[in-house]
N, C-alpha and C positions, 0 to 999 in steps of 0.2 A: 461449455464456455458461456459464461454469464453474455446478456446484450450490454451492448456499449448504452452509455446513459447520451442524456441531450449534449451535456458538456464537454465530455469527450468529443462527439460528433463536429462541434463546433471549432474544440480546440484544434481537432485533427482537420479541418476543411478548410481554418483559416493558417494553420501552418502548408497545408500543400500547398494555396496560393499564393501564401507571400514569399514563400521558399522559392519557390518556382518561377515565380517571375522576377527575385531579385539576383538569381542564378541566371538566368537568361540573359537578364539587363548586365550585369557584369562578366559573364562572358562572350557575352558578342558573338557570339556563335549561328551559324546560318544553314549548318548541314543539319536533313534529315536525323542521320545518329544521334550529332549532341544535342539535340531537340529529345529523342528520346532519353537517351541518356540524362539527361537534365530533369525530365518529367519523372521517369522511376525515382532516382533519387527526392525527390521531391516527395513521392509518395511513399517510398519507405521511411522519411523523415516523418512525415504527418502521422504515419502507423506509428511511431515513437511514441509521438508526443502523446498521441489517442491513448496508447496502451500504458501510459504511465501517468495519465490522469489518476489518481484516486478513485476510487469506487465509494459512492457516500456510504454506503451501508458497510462496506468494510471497514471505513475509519469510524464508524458510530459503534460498530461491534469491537473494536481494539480497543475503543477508548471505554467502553464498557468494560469490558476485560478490566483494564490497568485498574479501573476506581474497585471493581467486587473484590482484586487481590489486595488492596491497599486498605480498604476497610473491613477485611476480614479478620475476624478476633484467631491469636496465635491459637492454636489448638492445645489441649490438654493435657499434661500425661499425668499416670498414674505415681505418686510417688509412694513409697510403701514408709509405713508408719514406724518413728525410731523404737530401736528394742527395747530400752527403759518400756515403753508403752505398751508392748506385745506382754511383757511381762509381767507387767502389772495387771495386765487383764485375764492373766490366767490363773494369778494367786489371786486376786480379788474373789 
């Protein structure tokens, strides 16, 4: 499993806090549990968001990808030469 970059890190640390405390602040909540409860979800949110950041190197290699297929010349085939032709070359 590749390391998470800076961005991720940041996206994922500023969603667990803001998630977390605007859950908190709108649920009013005072017990132990929904304190936890409240914090996991929070952090399973932030792992979202972290894990669905983009990887710069994999959108740089995809976008790679797309241009090598787009600018590569159709490939060749072999056509075989009409019989008029064949025939000619053989009574020639």
């Amino acid at each position: 499993m590749p390391r998470p970059t800076a961005t991720q890190l940041a996206y994922g640390s500023a969603t667990v806090f803001l998630s977390t405390l605007a859950m908190l602040l709108l649920s009013q909540t005072q017990t132990g549990i929904g304190v936890a409860v409240i914090a996991l979800a929070g952090l399973g949110l932030g792992l979202l968001v972290a894990m669905t950041v983009p990887m710069p190197g994999a959108a740089r290699a995809a976008r790679r990808a797309a241009v090598r297929t787009a600018a590569a010349p159709a490939p060749l085939r072999a056509v075989p030469a009409p019989v008029e032709a064949r025939t000619a070359e053989r009574t020639g």
